[in-house]
N, CA, C and O atoms as a GROMACS GRO file, in nm:
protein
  300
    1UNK      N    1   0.809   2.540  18.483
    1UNK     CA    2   0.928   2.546  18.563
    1UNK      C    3   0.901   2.481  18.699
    1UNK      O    4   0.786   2.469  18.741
    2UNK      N    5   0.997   2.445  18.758
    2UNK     CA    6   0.986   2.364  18.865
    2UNK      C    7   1.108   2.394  18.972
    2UNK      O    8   1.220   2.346  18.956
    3UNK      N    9   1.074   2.474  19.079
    3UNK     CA   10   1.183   2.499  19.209
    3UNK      C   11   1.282   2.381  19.235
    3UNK      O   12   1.238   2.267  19.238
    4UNK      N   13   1.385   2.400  19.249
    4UNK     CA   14   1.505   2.234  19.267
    4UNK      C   15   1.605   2.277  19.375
    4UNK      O   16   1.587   2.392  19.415
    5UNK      N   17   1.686   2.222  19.419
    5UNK     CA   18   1.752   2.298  19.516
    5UNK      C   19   1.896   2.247  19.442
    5UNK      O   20   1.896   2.134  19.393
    6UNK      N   21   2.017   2.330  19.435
    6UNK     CA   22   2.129   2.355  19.389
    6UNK      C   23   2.206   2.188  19.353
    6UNK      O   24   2.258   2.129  19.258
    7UNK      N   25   2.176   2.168  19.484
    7UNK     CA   26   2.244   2.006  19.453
    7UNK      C   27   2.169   1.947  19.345
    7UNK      O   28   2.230   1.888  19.256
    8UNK      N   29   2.081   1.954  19.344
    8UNK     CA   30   1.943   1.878  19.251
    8UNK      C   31   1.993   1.936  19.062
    8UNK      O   32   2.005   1.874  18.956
    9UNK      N   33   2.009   2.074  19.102
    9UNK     CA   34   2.023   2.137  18.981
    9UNK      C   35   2.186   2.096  18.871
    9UNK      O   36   2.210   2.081  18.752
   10UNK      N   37   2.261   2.093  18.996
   10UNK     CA   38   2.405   2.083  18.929
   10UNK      C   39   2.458   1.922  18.954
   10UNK      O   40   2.572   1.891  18.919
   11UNK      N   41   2.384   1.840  19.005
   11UNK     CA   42   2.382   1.710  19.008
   11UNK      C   43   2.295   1.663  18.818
   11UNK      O   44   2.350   1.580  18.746
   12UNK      N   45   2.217   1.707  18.791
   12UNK     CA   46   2.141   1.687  18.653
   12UNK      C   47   2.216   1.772  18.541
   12UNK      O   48   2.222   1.722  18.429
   13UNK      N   49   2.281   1.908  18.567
   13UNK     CA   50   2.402   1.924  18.465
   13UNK      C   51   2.514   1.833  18.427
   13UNK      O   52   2.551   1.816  18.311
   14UNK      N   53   2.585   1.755  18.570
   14UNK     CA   54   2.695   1.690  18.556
   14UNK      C   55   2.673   1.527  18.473
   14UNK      O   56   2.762   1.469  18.410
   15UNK      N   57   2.529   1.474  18.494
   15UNK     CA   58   2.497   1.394  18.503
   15UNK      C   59   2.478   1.397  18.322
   15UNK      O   60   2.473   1.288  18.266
   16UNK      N   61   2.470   1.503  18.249
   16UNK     CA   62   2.426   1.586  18.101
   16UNK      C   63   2.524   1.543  18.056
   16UNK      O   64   2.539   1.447  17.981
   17UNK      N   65   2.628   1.639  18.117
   17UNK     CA   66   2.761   1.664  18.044
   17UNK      C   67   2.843   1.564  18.070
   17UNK      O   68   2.955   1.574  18.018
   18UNK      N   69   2.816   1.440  18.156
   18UNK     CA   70   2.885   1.277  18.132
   18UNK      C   71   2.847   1.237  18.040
   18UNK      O   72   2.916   1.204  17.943
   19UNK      N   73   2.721   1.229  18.049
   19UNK     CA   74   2.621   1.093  17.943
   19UNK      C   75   2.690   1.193  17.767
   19UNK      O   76   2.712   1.128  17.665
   20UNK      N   77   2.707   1.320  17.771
   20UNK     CA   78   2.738   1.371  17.644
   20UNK      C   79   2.886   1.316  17.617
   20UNK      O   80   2.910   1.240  17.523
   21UNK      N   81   2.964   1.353  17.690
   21UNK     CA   82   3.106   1.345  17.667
   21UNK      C   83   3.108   1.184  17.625
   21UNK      O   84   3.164   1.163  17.518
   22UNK      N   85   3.064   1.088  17.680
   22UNK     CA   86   3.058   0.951  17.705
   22UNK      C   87   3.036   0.911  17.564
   22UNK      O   88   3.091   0.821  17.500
   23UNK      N   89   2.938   1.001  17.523
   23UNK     CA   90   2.904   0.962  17.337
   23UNK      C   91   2.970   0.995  17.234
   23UNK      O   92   2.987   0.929  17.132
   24UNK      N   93   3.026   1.154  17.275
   24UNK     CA   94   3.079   1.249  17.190
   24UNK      C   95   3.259   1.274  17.146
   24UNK      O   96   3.320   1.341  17.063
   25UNK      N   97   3.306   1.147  17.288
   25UNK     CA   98   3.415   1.206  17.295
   25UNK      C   99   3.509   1.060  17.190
   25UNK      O  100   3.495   0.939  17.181
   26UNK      N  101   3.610   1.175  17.126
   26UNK     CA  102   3.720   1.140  17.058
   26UNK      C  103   3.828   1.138  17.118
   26UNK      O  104   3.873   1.238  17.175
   27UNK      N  105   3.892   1.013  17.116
   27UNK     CA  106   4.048   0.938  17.155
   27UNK      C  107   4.147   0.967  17.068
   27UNK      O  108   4.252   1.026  17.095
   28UNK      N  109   4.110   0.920  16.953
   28UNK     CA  110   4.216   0.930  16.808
   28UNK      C  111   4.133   0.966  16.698
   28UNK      O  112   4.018   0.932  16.668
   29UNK      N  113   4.212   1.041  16.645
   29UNK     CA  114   4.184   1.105  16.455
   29UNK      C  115   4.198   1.026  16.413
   29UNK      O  116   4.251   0.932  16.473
   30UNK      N  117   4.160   1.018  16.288
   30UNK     CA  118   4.195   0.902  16.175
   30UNK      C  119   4.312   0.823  16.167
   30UNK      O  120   4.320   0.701  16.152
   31UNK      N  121   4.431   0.936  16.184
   31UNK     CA  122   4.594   0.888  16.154
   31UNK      C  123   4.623   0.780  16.312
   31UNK      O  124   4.719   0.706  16.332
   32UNK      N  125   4.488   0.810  16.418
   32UNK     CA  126   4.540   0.710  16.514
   32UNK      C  127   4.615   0.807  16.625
   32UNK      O  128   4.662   0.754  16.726
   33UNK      N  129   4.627   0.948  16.605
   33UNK     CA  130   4.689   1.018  16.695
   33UNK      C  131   4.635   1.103  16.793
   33UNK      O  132   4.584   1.214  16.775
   34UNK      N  133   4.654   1.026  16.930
   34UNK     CA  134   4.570   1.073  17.031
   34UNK      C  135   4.500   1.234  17.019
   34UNK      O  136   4.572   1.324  16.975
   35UNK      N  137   4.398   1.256  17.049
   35UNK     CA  138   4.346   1.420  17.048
   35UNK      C  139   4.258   1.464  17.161
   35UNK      O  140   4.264   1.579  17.206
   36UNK      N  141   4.165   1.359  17.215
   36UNK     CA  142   4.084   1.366  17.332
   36UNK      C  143   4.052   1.504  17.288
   36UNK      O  144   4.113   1.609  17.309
   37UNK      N  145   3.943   1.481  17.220
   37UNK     CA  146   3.820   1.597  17.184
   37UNK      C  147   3.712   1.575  17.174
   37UNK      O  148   3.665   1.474  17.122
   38UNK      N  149   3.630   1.703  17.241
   38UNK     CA  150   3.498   1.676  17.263
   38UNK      C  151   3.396   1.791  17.222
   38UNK      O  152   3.347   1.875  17.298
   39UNK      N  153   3.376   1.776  17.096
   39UNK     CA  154   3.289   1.875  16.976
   39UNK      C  155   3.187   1.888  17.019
   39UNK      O  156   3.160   2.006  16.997
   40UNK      N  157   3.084   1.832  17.083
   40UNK     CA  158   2.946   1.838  17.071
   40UNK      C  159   2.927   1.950  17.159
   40UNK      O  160   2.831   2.021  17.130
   41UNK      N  161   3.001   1.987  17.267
   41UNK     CA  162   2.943   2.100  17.339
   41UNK      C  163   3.035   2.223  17.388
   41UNK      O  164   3.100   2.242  17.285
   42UNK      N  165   3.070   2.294  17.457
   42UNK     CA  166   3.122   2.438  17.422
   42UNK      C  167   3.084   2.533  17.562
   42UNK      O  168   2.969   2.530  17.606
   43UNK      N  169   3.178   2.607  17.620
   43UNK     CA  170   3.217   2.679  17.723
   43UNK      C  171   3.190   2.830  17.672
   43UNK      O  172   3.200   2.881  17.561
   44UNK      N  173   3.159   2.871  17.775
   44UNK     CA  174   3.116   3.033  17.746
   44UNK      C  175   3.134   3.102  17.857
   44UNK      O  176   3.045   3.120  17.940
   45UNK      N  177   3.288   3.158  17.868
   45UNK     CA  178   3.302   3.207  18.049
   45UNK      C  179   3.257   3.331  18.010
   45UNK      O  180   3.223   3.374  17.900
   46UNK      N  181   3.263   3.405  18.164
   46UNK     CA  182   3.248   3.536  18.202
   46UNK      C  183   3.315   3.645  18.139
   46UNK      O  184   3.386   3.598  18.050
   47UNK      N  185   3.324   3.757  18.144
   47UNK     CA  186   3.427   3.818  18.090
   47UNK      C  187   3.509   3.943  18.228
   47UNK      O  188   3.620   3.997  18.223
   48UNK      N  189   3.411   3.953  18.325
   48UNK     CA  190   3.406   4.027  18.424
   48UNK      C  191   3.474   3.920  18.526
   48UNK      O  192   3.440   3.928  18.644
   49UNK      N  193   3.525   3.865  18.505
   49UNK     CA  194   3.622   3.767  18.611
   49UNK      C  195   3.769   3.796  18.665
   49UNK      O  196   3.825   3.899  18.630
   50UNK      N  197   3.824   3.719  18.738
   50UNK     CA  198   3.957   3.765  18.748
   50UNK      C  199   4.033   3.708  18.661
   50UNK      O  200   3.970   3.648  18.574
   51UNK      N  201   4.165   3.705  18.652
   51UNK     CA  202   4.236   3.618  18.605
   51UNK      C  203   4.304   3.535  18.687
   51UNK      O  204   4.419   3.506  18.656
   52UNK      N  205   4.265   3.499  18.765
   52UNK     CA  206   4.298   3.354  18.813
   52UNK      C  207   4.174   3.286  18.799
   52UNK      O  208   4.183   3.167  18.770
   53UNK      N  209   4.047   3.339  18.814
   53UNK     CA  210   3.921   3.234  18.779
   53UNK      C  211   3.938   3.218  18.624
   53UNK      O  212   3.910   3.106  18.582
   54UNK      N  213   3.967   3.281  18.562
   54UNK     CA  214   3.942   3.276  18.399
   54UNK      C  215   4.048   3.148  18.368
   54UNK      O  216   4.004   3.051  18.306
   55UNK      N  217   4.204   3.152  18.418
   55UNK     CA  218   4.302   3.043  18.386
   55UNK      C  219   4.220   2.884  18.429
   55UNK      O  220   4.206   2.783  18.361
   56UNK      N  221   4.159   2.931  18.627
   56UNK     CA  222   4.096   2.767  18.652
   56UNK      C  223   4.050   2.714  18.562
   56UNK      O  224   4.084   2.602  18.522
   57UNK      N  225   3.900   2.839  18.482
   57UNK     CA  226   3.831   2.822  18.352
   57UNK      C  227   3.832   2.749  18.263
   57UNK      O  228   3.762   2.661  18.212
   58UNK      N  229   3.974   2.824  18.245
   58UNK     CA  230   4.029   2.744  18.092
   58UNK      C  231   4.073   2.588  18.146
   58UNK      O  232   4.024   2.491  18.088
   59UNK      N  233   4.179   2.565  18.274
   59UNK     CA  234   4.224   2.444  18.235
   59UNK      C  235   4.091   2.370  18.274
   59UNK      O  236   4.090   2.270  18.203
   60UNK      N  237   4.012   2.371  18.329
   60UNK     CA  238   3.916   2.278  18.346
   60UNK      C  239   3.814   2.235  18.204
   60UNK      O  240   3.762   2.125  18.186
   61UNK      N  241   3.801   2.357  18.109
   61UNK     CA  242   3.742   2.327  17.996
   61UNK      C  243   3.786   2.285  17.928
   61UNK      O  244   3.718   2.221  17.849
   62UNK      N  245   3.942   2.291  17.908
   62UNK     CA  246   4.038   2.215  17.822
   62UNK      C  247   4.084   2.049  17.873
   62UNK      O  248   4.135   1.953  17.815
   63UNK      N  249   4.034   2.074  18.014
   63UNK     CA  250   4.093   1.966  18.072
   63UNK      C  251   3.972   1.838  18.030
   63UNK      O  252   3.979   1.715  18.023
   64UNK      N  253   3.888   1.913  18.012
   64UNK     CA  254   3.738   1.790  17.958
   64UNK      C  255   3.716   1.772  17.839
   64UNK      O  256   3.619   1.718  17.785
   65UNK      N  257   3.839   1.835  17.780
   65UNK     CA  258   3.850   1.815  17.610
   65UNK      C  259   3.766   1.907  17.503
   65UNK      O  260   3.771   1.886  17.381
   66UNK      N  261   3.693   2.004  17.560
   66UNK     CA  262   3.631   2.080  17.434
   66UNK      C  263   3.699   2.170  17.419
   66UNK      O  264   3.761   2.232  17.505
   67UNK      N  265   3.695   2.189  17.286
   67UNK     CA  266   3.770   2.305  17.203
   67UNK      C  267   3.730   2.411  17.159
   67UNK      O  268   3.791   2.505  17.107
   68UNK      N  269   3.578   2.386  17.192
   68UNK     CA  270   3.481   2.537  17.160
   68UNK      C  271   3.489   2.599  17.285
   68UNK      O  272   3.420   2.537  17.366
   69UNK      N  273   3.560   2.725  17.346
   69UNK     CA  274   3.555   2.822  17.410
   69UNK      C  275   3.570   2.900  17.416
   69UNK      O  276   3.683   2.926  17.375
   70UNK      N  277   3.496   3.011  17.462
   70UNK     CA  278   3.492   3.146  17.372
   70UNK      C  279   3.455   3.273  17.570
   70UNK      O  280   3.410   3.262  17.684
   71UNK      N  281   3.494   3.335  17.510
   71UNK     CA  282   3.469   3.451  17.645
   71UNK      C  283   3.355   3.562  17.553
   71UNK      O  284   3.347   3.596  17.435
   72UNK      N  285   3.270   3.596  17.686
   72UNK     CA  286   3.159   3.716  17.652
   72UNK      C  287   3.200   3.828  17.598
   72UNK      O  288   3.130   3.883  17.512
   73UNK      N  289   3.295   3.871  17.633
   73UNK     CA  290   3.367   3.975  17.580
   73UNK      C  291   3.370   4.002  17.451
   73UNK      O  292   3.332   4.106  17.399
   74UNK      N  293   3.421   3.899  17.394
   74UNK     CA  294   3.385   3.823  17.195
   74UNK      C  295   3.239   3.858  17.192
   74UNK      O  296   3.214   3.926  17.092
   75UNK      N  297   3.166   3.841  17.246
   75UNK     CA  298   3.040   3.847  17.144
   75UNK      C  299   2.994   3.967  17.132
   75UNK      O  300   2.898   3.988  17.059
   0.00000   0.00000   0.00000
């Protein structure tokens, strides 16, 4: 393990989850009809949140196209 400082840390997540989306992500289904989906990776909020952080949550995870999201609460 290696100490990083926050910027360092969430600068190399964002930098992940571009280079992924960039590979992973779907425009159109077969039939050609837009879907902007992005399978390869998957959201896992809090469950102890409010509901206004949980809605930001969602539109931001939906807003980057994955469809796997699931709350702690579920598991």
């Amino acid at each position: 393990f290696e100490r990083v400082t926050w910027d360092c840390a969430l600068d190399r997540i964002a930098r992940l989850m571009k280079d992924d989306r960039d590979q992973n992500f779907i425009a159109k289904n077969a039939a050609g009809v837009t879907v902007n989906r992005w399978l390869s990776t998957g959201f896992l909020a809090a469950s102890a949140t409010t509901n206004e952080t949980a809605w930001a949550t969602y539109k931001v995870v939906r807003s980057a196209g994955m469809l796997v999201f699931d709350n702690q609460a579920r598991v």
